[in-house]
PDB file of N, H, CA, C and O in Angstrom:
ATOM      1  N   UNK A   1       0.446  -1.870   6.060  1.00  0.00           N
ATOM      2  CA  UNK A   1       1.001  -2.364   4.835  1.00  0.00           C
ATOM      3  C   UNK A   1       2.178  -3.304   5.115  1.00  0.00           C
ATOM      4  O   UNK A   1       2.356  -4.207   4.297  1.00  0.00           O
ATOM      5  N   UNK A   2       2.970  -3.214   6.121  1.00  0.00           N
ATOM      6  H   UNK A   2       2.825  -2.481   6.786  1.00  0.00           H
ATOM      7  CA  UNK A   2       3.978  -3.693   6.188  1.00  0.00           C
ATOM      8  C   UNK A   2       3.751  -4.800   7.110  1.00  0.00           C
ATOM      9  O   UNK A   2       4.813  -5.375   7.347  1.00  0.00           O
ATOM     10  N   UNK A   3       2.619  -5.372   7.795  1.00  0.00           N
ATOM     11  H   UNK A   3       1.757  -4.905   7.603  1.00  0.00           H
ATOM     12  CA  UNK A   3       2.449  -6.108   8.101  1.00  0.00           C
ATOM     13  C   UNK A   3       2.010  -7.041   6.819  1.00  0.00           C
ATOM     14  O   UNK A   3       2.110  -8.223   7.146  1.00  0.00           O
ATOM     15  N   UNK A   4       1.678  -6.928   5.831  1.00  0.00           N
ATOM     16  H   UNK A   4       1.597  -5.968   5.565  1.00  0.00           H
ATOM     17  CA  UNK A   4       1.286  -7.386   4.592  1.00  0.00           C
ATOM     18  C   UNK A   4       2.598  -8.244   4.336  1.00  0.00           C
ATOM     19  O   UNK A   4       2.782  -9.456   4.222  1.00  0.00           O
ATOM     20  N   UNK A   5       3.264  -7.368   4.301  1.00  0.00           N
ATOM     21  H   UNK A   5       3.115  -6.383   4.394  1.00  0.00           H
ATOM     22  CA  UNK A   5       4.665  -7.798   3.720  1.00  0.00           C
ATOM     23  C   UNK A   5       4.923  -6.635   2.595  1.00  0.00           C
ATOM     24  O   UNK A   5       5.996  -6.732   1.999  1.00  0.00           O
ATOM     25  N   UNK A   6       4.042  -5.519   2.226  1.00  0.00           N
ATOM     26  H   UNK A   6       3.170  -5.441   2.710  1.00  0.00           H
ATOM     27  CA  UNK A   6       4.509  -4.404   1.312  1.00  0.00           C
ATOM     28  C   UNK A   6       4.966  -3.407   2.177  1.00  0.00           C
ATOM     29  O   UNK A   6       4.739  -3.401   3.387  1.00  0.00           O
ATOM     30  N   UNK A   7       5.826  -2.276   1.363  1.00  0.00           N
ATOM     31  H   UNK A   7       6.011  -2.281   0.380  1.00  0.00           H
ATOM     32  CA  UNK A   7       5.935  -0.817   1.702  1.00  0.00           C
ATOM     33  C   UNK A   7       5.579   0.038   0.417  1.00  0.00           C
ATOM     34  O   UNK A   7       5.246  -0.298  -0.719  1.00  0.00           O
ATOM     35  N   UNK A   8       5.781   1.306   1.039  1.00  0.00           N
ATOM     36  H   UNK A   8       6.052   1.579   1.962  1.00  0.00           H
ATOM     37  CA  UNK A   8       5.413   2.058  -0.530  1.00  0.00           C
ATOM     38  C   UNK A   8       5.913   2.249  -2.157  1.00  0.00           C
ATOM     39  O   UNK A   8       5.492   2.783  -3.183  1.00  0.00           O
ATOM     40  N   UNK A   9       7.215   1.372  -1.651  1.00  0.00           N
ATOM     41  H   UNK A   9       7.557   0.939  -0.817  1.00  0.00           H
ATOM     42  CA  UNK A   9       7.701   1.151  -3.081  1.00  0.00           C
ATOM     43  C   UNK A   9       6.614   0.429  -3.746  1.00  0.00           C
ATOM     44  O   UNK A   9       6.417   0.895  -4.868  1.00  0.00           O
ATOM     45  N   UNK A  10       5.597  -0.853  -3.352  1.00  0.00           N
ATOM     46  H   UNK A  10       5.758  -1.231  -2.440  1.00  0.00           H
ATOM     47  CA  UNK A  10       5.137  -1.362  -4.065  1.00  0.00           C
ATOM     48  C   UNK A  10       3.932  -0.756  -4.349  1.00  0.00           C
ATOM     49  O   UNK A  10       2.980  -1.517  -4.518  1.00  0.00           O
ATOM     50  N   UNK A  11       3.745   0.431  -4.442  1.00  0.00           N
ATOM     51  H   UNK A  11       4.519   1.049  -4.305  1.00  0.00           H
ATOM     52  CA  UNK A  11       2.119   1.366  -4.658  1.00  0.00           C
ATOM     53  C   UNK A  11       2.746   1.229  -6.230  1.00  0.00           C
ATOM     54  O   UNK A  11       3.879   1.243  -6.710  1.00  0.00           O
ATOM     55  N   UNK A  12       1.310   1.081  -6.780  1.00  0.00           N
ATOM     56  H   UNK A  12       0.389   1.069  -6.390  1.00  0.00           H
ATOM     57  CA  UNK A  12       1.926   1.520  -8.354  1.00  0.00           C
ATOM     58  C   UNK A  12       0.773   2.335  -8.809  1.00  0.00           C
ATOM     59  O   UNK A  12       0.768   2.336 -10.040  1.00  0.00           O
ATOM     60  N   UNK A  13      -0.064   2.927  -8.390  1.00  0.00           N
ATOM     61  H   UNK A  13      -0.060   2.926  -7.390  1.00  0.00           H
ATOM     62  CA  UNK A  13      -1.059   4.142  -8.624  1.00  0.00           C
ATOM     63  C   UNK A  13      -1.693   4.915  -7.132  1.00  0.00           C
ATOM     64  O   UNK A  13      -1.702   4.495  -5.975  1.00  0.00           O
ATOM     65  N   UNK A  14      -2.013   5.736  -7.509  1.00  0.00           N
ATOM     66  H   UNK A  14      -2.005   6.076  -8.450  1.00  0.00           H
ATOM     67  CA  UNK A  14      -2.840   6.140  -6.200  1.00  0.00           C
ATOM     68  C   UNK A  14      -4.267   7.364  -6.918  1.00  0.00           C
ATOM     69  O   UNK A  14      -4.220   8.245  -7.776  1.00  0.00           O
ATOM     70  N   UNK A  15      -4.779   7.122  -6.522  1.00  0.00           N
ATOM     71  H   UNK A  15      -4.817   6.407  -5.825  1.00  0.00           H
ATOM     72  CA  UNK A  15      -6.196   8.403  -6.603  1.00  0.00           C
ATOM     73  C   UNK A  15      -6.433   8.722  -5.685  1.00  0.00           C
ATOM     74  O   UNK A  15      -6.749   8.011  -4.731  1.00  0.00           O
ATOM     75  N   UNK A  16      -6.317  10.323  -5.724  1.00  0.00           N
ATOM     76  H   UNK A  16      -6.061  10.901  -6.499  1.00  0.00           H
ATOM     77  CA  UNK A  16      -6.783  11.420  -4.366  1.00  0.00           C
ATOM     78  C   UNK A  16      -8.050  11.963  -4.916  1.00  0.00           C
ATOM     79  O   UNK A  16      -8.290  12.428  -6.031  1.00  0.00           O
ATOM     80  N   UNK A  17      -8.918  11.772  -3.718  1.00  0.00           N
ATOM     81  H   UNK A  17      -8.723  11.395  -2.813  1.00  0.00           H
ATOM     82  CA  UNK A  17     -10.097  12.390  -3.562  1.00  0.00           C
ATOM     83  C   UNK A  17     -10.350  13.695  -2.766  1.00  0.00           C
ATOM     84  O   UNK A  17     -10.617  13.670  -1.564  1.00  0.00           O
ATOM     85  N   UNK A  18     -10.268  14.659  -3.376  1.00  0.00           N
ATOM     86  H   UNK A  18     -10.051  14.680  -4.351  1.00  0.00           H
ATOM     87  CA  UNK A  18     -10.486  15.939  -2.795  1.00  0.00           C
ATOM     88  C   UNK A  18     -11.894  16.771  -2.606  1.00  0.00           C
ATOM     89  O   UNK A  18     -12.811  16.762  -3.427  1.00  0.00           O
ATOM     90  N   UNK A  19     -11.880  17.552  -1.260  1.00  0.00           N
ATOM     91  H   UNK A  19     -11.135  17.559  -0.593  1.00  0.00           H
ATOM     92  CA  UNK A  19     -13.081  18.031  -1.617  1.00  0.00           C
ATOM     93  C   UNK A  19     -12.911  19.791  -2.356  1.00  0.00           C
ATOM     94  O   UNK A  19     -13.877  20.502  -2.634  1.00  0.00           O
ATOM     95  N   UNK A  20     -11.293  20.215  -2.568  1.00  0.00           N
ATOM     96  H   UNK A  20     -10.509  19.637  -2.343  1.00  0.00           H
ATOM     97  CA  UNK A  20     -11.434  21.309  -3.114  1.00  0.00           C
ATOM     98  C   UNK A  20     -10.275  21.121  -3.804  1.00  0.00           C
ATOM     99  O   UNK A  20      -9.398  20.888  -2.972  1.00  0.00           O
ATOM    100  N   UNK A  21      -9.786  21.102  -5.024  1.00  0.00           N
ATOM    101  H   UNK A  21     -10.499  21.291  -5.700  1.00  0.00           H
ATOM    102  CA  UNK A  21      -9.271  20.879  -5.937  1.00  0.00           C
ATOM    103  C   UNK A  21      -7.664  22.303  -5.885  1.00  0.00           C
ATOM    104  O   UNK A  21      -6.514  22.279  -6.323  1.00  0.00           O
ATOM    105  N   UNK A  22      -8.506  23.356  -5.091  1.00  0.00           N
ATOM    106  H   UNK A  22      -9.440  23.376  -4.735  1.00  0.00           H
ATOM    107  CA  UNK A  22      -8.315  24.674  -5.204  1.00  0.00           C
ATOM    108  C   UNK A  22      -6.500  23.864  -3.927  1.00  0.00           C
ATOM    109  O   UNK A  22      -5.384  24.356  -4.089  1.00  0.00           O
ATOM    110  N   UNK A  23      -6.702  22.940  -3.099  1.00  0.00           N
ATOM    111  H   UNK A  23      -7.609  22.541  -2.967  1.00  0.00           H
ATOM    112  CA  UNK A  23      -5.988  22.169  -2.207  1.00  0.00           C
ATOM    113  C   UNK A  23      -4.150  21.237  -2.724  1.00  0.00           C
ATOM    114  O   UNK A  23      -3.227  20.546  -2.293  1.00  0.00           O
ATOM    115  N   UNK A  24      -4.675  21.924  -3.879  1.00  0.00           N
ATOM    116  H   UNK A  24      -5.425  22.485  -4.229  1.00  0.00           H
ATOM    117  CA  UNK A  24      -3.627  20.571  -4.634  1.00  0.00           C
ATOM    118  C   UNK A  24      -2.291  20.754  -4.209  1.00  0.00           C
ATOM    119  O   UNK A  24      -1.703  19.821  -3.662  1.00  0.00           O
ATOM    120  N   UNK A  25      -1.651  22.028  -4.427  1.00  0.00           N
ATOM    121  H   UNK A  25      -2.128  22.786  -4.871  1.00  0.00           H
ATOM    122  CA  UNK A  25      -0.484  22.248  -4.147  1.00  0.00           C
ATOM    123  C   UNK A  25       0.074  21.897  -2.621  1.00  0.00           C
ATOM    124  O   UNK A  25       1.154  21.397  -2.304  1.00  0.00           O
ATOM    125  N   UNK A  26      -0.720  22.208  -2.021  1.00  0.00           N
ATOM    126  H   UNK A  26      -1.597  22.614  -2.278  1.00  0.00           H
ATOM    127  CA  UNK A  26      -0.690  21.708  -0.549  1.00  0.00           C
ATOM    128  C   UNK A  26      -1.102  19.972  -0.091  1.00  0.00           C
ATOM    129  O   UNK A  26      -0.910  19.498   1.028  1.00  0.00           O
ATOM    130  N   UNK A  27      -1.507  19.470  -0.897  1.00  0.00           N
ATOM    131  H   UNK A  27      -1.663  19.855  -1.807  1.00  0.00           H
ATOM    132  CA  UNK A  27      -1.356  17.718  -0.760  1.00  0.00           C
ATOM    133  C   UNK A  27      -0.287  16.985  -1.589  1.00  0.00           C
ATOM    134  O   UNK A  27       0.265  15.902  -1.401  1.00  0.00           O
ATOM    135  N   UNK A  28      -0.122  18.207  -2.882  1.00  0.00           N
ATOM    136  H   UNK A  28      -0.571  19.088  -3.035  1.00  0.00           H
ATOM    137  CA  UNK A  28       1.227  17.476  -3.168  1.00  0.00           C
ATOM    138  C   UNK A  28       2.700  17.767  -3.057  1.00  0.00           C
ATOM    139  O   UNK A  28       3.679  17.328  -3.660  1.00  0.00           O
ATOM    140  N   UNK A  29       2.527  18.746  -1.983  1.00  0.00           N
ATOM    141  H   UNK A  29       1.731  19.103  -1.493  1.00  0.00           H
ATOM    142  CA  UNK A  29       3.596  18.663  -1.269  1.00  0.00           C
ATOM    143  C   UNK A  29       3.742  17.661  -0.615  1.00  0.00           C
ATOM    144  O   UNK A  29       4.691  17.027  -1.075  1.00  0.00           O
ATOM    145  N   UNK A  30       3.189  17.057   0.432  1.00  0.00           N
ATOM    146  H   UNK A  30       2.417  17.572   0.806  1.00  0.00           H
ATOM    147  CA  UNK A  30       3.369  16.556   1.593  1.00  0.00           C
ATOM    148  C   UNK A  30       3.902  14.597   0.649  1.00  0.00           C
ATOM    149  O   UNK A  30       4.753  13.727   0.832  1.00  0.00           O
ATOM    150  N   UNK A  31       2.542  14.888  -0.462  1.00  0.00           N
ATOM    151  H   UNK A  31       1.851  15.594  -0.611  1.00  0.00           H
ATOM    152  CA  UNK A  31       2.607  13.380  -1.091  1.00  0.00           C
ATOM    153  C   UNK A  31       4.020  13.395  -1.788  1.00  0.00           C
ATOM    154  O   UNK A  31       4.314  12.230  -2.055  1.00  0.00           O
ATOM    155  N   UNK A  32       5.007  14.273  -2.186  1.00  0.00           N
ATOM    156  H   UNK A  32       4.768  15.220  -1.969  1.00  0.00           H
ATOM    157  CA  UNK A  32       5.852  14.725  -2.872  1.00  0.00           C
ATOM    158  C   UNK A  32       6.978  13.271  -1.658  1.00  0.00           C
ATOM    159  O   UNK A  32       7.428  12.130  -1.755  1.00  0.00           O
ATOM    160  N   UNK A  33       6.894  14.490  -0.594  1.00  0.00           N
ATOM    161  H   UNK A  33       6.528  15.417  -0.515  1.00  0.00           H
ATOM    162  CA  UNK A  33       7.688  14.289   0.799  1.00  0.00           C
ATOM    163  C   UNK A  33       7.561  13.063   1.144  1.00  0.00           C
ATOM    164  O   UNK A  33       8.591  12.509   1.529  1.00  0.00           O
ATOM    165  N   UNK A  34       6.235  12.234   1.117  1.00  0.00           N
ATOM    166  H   UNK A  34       5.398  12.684   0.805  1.00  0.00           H
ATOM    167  CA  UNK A  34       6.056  10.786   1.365  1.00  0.00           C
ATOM    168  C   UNK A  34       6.979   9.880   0.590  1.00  0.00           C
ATOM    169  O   UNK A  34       7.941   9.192   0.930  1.00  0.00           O
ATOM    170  N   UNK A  35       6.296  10.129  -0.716  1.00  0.00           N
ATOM    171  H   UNK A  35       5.514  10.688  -0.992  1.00  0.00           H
ATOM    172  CA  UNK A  35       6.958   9.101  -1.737  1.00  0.00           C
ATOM    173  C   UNK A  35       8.252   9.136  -2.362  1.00  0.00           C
ATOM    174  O   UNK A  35       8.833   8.404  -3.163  1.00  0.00           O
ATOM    175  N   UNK A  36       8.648  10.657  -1.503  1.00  0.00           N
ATOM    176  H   UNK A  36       8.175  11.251  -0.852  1.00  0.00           H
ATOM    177  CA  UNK A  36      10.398  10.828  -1.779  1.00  0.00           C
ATOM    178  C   UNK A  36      10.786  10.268  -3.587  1.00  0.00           C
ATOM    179  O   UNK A  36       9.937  10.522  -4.441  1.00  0.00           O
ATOM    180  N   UNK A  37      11.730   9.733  -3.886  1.00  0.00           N
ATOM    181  H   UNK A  37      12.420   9.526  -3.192  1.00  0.00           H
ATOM    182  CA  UNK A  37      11.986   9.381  -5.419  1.00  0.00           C
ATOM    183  C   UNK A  37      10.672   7.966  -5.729  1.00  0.00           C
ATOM    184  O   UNK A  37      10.407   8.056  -6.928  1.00  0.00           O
ATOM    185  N   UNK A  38      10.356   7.523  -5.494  1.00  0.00           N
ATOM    186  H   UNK A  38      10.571   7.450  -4.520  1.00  0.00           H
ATOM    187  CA  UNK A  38       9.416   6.994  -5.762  1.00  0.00           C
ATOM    188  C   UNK A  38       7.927   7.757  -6.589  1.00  0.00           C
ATOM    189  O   UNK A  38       7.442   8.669  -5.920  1.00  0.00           O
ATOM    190  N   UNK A  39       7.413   7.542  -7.549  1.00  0.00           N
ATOM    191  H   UNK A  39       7.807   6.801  -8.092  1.00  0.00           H
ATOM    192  CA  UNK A  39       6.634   8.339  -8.618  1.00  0.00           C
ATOM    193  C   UNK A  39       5.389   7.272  -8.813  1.00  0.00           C
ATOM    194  O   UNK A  39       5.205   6.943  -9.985  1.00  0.00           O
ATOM    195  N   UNK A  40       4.595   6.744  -7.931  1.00  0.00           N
ATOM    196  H   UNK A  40       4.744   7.011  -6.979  1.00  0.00           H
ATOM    197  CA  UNK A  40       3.599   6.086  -8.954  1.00  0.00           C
ATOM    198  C   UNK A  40       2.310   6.724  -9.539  1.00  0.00           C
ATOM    199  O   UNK A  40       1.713   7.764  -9.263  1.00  0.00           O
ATOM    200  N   UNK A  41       2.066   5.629 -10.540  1.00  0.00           N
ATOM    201  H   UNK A  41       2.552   4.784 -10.764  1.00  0.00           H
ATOM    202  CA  UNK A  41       1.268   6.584 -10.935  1.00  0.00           C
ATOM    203  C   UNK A  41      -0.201   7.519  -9.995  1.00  0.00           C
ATOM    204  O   UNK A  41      -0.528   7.274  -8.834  1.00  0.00           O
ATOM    205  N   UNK A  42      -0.649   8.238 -10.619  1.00  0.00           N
ATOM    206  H   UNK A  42      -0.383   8.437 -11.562  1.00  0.00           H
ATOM    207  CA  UNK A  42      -1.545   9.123 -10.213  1.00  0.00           C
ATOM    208  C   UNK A  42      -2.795  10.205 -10.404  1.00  0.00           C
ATOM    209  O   UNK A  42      -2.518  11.244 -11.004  1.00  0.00           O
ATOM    210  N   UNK A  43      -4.014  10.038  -9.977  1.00  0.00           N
ATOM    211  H   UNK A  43      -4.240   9.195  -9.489  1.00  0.00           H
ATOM    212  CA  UNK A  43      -4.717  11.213 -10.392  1.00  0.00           C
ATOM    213  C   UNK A  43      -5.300  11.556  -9.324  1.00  0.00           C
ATOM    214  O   UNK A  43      -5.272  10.939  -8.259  1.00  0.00           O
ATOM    215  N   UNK A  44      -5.946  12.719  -9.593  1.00  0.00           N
ATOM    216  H   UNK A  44      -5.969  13.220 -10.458  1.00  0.00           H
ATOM    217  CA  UNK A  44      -7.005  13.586  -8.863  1.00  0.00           C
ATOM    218  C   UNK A  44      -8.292  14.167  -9.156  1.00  0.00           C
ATOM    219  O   UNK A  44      -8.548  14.829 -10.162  1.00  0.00           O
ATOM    220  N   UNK A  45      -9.090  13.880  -8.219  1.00  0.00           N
ATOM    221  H   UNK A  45      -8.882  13.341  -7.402  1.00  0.00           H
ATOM    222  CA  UNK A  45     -10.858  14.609  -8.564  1.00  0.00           C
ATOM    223  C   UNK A  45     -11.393  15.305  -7.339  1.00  0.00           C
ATOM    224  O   UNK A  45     -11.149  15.001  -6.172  1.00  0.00           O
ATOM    225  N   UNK A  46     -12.259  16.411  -7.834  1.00  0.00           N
ATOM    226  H   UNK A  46     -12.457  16.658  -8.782  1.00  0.00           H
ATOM    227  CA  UNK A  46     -12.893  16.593  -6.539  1.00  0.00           C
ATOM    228  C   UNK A  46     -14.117  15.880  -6.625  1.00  0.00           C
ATOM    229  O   UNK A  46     -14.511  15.340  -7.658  1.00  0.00           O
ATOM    230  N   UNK A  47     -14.738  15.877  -5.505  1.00  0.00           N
ATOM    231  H   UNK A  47     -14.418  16.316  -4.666  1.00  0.00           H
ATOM    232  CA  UNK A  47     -15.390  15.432  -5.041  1.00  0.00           C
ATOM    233  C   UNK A  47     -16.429  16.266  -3.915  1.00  0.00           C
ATOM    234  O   UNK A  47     -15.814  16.656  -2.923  1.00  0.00           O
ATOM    235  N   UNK A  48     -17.976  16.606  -3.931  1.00  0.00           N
ATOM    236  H   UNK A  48     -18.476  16.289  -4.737  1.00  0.00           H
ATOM    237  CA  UNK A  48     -18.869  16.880  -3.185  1.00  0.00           C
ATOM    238  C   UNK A  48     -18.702  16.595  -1.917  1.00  0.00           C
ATOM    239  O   UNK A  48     -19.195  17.465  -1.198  1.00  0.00           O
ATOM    240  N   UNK A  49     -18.016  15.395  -1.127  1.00  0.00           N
ATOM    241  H   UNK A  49     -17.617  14.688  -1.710  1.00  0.00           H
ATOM    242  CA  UNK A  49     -18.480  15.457   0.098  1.00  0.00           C
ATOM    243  C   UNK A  49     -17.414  13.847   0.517  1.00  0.00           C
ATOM    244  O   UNK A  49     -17.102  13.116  -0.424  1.00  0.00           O
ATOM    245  N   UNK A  50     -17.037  13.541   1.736  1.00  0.00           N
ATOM    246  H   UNK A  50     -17.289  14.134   2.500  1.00  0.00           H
ATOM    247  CA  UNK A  50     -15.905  12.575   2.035  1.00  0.00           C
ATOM    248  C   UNK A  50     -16.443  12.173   3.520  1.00  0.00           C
ATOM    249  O   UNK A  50     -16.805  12.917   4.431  1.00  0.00           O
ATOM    250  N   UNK A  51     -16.378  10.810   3.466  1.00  0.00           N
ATOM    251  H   UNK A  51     -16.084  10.206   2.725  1.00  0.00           H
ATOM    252  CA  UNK A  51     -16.841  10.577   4.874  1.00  0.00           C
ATOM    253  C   UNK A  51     -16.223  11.264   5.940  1.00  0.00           C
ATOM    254  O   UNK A  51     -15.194  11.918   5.769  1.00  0.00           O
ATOM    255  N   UNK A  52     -16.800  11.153   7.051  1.00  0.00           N
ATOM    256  H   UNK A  52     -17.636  10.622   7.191  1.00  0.00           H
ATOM    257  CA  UNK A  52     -16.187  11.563   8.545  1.00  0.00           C
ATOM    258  C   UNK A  52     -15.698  13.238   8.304  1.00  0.00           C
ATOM    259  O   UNK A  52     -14.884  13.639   9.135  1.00  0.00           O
ATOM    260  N   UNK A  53     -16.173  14.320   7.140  1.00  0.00           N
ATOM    261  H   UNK A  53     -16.834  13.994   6.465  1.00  0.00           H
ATOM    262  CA  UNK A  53     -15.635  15.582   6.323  1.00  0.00           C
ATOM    263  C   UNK A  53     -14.272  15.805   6.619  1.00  0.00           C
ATOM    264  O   UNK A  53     -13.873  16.869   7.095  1.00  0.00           O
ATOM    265  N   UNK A  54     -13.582  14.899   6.372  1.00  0.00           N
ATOM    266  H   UNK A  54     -13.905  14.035   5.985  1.00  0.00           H
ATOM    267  CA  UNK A  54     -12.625  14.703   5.917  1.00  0.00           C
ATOM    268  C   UNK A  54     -12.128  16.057   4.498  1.00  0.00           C
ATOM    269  O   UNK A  54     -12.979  16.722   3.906  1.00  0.00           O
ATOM    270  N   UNK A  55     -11.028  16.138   4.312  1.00  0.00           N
ATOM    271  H   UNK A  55     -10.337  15.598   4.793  1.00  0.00           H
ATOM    272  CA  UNK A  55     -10.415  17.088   3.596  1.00  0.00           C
ATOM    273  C   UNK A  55     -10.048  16.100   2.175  1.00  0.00           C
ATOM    274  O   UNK A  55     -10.515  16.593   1.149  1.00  0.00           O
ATOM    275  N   UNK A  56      -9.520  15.192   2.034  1.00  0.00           N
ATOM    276  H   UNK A  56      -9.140  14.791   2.867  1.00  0.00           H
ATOM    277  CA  UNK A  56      -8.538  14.856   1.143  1.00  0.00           C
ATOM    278  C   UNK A  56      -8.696  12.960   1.584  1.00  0.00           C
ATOM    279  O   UNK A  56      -8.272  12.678   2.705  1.00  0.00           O
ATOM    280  N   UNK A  57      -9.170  11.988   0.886  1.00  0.00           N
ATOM    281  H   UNK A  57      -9.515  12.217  -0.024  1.00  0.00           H
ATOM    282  CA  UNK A  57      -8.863  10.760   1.128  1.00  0.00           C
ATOM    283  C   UNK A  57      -7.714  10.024  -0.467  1.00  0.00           C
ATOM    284  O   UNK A  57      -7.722  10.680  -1.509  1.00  0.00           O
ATOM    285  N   UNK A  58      -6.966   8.858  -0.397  1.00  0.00           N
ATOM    286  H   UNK A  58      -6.960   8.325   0.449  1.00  0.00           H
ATOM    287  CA  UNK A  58      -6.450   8.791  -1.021  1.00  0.00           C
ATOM    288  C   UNK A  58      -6.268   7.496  -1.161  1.00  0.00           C
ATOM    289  O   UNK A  58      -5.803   7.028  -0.121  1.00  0.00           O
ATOM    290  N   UNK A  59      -6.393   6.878  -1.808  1.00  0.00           N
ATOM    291  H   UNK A  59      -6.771   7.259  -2.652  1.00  0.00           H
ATOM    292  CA  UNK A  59      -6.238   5.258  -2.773  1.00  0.00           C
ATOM    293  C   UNK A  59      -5.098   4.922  -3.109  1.00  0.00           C
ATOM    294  O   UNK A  59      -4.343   5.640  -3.765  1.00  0.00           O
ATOM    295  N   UNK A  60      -4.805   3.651  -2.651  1.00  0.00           N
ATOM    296  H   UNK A  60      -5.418   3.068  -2.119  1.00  0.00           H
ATOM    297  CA  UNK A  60      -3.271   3.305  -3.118  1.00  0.00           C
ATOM    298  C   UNK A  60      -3.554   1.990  -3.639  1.00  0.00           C
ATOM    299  O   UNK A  60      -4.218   1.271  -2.892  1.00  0.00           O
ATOM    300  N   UNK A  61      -3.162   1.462  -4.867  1.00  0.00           N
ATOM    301  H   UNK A  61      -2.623   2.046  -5.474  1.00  0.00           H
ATOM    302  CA  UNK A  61      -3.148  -0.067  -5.205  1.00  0.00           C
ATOM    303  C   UNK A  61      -1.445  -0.082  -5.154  1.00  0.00           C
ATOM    304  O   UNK A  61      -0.595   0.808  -5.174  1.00  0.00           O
ATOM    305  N   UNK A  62      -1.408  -1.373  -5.087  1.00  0.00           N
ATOM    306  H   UNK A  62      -2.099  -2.096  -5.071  1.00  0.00           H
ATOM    307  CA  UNK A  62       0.077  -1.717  -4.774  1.00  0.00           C
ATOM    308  C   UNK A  62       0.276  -3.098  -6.002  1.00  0.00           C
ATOM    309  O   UNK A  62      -0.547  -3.313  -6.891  1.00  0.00           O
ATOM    310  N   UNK A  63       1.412  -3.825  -5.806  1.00  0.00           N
ATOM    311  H   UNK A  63       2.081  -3.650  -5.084  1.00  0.00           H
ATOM    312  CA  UNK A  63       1.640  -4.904  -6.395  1.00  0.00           C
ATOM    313  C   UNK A  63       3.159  -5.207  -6.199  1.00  0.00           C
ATOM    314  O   UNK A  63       4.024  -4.333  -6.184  1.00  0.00           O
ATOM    315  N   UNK A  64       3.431  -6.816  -6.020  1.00  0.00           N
ATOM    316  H   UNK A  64       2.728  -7.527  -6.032  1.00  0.00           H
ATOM    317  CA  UNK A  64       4.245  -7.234  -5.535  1.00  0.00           C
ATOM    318  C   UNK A  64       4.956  -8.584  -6.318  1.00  0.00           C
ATOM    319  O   UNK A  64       5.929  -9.147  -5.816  1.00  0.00           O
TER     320      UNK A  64
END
């Protein structure tokens, strides 16, 4: 990203893809810890199945 010329201030949504929903409290901790005072917006779904079975993938649009 920062080769872009962004950082995470400029995320202004993100969607997490989960494969167990039952997971949340424990990804949004960590996403809590990432984005420190920073809040963009956000949702969540589960999801059947994630490449490479992966646990948790997550979408960030940004804007600058």
């Amino acid at each position: 990203m920062k080769e872009a010329g962004f950082d995470k201030e400029h995320i202004v949504t993100c969607g997490v893809f989960m494969i167990n929903l039952s997971l949340f409290n424990e990804m949004n901790e960590v996403y809590a810890e990432f984005f420190g005072n920073h809040k963009p917006a956000r949702f969540a779904v589960e999801v059947a199945k994630l490449p490479y079975d992966v646990l948790i993938e997550i979408e960030a649009i940004s804007s600058k």
